[in-house]
Backbone as CSV, one residue per row, in Angstrom:
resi,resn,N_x,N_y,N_z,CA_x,CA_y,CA_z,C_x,C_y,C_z
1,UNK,26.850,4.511,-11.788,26.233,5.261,-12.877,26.542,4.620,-14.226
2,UNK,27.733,4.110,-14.434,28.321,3.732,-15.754,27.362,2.130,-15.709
3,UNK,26.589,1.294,-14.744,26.197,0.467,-14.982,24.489,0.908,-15.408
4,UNK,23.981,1.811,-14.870,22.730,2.442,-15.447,22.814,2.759,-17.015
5,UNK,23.885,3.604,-17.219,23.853,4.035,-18.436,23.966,2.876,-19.439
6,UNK,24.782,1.877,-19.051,24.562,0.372,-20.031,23.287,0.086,-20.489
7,UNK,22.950,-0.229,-19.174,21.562,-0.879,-18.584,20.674,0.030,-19.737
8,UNK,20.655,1.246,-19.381,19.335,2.288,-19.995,19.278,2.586,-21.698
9,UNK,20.848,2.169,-21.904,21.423,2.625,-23.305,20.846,1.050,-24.124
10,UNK,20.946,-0.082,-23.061,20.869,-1.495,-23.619,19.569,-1.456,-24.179
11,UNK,18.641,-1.284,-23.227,17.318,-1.192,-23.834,17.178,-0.278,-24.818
12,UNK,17.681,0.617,-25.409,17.277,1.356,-26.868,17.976,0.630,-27.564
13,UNK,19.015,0.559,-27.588,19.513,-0.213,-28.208,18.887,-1.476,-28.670
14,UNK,18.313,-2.506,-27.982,17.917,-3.474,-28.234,16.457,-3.502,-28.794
15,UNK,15.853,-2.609,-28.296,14.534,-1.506,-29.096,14.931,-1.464,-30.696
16,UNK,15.679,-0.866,-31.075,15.743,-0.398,-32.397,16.724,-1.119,-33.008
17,UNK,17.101,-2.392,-32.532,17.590,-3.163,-33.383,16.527,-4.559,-33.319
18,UNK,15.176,-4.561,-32.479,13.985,-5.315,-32.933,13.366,-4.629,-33.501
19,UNK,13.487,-3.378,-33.669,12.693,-2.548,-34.701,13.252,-2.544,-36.218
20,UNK,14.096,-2.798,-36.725,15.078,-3.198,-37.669,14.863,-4.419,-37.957
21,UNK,14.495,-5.720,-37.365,14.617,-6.909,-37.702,12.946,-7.295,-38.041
22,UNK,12.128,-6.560,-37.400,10.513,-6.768,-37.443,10.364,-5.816,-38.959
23,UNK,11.047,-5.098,-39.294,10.532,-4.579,-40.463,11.569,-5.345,-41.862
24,UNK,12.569,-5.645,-41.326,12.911,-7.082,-42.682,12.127,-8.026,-42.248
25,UNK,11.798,-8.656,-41.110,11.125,-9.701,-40.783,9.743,-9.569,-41.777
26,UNK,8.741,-8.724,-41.711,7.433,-8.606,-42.105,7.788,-8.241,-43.736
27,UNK,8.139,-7.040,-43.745,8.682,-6.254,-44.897,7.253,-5.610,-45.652
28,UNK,6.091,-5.304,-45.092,5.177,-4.533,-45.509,4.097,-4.475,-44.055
29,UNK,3.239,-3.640,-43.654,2.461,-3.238,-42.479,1.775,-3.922,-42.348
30,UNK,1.391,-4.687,-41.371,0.558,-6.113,-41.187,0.017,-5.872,-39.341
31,UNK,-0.724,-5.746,-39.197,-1.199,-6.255,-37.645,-0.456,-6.696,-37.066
32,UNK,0.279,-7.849,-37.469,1.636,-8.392,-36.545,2.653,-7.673,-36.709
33,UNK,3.012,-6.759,-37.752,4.536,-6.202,-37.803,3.672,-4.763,-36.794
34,UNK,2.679,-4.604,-36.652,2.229,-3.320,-35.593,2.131,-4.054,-34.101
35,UNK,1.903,-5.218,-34.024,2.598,-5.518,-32.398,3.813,-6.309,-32.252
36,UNK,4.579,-6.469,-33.430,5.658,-6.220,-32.818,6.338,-5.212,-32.897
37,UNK,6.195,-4.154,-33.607,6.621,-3.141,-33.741,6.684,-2.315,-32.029
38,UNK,5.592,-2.589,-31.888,5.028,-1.851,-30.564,6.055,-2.722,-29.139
39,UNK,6.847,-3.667,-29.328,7.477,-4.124,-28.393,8.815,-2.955,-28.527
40,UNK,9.479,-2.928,-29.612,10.384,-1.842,-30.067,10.203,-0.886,-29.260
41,UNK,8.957,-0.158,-30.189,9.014,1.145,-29.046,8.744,1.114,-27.702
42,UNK,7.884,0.072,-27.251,8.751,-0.001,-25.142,9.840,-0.121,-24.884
43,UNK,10.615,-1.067,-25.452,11.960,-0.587,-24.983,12.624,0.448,-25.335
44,UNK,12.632,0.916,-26.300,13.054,2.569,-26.412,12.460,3.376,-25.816
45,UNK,11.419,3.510,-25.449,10.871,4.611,-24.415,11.084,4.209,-23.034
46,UNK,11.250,3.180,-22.738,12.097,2.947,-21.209,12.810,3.297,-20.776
47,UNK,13.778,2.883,-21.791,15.238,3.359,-22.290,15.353,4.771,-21.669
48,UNK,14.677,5.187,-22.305,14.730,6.871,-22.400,14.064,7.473,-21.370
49,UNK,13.203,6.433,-20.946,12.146,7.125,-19.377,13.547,7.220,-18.780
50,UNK,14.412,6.422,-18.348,15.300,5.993,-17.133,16.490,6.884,-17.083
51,UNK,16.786,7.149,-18.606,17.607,8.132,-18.994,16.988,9.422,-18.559
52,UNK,16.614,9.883,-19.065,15.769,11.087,-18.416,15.238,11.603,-16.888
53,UNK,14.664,10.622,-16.440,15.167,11.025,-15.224,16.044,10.523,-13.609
54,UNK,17.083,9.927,-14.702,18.281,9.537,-14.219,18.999,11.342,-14.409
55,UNK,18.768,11.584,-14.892,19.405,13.318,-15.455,18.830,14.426,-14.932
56,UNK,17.521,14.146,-14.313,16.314,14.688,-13.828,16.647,15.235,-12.174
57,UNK,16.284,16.138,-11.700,16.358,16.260,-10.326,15.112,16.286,-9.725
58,UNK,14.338,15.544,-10.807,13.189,15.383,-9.982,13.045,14.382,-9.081
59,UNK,12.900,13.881,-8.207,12.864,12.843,-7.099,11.617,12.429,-6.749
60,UNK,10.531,12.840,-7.226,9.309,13.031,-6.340,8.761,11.634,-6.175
61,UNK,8.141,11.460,-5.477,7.094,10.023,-5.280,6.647,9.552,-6.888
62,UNK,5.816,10.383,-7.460,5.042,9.789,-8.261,5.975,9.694,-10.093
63,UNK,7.080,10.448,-9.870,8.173,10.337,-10.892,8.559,8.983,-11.071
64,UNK,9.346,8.761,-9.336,9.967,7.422,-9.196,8.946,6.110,-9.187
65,UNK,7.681,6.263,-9.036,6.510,5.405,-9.480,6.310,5.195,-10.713
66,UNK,6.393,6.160,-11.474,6.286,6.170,-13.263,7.507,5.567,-13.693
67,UNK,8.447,5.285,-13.006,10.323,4.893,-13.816,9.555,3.832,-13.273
68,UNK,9.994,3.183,-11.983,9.679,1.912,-11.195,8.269,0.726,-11.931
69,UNK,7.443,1.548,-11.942,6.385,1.179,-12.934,6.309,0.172,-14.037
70,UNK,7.790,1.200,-15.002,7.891,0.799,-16.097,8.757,-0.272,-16.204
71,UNK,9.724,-0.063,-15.393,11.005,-1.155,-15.460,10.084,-2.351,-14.809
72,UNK,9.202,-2.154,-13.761,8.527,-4.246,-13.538,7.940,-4.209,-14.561
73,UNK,7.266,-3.638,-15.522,6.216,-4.324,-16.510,7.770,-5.254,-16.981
74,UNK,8.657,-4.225,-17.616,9.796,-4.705,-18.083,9.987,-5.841,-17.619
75,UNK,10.245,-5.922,-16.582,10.564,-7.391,-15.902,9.667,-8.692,-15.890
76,UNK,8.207,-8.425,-16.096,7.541,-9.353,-16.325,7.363,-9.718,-17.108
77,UNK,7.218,-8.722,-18.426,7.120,-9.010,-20.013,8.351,-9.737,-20.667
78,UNK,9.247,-9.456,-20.216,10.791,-10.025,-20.159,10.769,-11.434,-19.893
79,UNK,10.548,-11.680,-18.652,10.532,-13.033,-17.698,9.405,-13.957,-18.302
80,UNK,8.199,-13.236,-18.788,7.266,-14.075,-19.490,7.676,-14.673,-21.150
81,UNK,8.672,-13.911,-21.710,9.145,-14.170,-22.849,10.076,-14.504,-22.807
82,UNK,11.037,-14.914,-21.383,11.623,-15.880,-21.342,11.064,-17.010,-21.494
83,UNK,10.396,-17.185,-20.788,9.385,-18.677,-20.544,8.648,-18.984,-21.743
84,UNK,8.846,-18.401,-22.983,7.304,-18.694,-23.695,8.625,-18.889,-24.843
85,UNK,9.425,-17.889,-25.155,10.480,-18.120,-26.274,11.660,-18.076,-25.850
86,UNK,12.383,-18.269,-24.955,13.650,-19.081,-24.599,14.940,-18.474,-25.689
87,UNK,14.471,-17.013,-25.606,15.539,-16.791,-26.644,16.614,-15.575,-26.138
88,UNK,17.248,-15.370,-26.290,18.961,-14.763,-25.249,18.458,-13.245,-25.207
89,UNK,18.025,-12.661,-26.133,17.206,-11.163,-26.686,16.803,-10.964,-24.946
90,UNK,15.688,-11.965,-24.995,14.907,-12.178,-23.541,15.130,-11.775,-22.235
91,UNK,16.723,-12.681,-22.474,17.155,-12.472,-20.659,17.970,-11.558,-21.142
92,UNK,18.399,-10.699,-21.598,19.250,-9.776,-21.653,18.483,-8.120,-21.096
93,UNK,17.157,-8.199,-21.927,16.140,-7.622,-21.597,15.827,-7.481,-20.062
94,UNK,15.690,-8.515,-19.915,15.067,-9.319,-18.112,16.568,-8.375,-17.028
95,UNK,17.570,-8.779,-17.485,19.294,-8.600,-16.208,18.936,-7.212,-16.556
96,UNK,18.998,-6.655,-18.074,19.071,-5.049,-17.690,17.652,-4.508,-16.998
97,UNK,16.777,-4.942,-17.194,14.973,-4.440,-16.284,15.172,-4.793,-14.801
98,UNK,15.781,-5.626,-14.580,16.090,-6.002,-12.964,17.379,-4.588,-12.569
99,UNK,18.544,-4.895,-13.313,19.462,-3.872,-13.130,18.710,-2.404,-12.716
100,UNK,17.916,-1.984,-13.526,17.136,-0.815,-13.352,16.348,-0.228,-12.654
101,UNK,15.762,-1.080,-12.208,14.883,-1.424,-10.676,15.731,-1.296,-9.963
102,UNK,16.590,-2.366,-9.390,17.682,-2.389,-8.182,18.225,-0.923,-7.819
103,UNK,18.705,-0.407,-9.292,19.427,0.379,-9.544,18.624,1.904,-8.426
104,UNK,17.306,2.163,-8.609,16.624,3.401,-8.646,15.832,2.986,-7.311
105,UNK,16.131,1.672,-6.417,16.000,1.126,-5.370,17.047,2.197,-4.356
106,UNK,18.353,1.749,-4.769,19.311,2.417,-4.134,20.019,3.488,-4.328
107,UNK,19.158,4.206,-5.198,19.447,5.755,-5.747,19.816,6.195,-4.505
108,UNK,20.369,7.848,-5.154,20.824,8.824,-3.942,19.410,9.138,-3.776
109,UNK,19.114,9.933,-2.695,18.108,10.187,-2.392,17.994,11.901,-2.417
């Protein structure tokens, strides 16, 4: 559990501290500071999907489809921005989106 909560806490975390750096980065509303902005809030709402119903007693099929869902986009969008910008943000993103998956793989049931 204490490795989920990293994992789930990492991604907001890392959400709203690219949300912090895209708005000194730009420093006024531009088309580009609105998609990258919009990377921010996926990882904070991931974050918080996983949290939530990590806390949740909901179990159902289509719950654990909506978490599962979200964490591969995670993993591909991750893994693709490894490959395209080679930058540490990236794979940190990528170990905790894999972590999260694995993680809700071998949930209690």
């Amino acid at each position: 559990m204490k490795i989920f909560n990293i994992a789930a806490y990492g991604l907001i975390i890392i959400g709203i501290v690219h949300f912090i750096f895209g708005v000194s980065m730009f420093g006024a509303i531009s088309l580009d500071f609105l998609w990258f902005i919009s990377a921010s809030m996926g990882l904070i709402y991931s974050g918080v999907l996983n949290i939530i119903f990590c806390r949740s007693e909901d179990r159902t099929k289509g719950s654990i489809i909506l978490v599962q869902g979200c964490n591969l986009m995670n993993i591909l969008f991750s893994g693709l921005a490894i490959y395209l910008i080679r930058e540490i943000q990236a794979l940190i993103i990528f170990i905790f989106s894999v972590t999260l998956f694995v993680m809700w793989l071998f949930r209690d049931k």
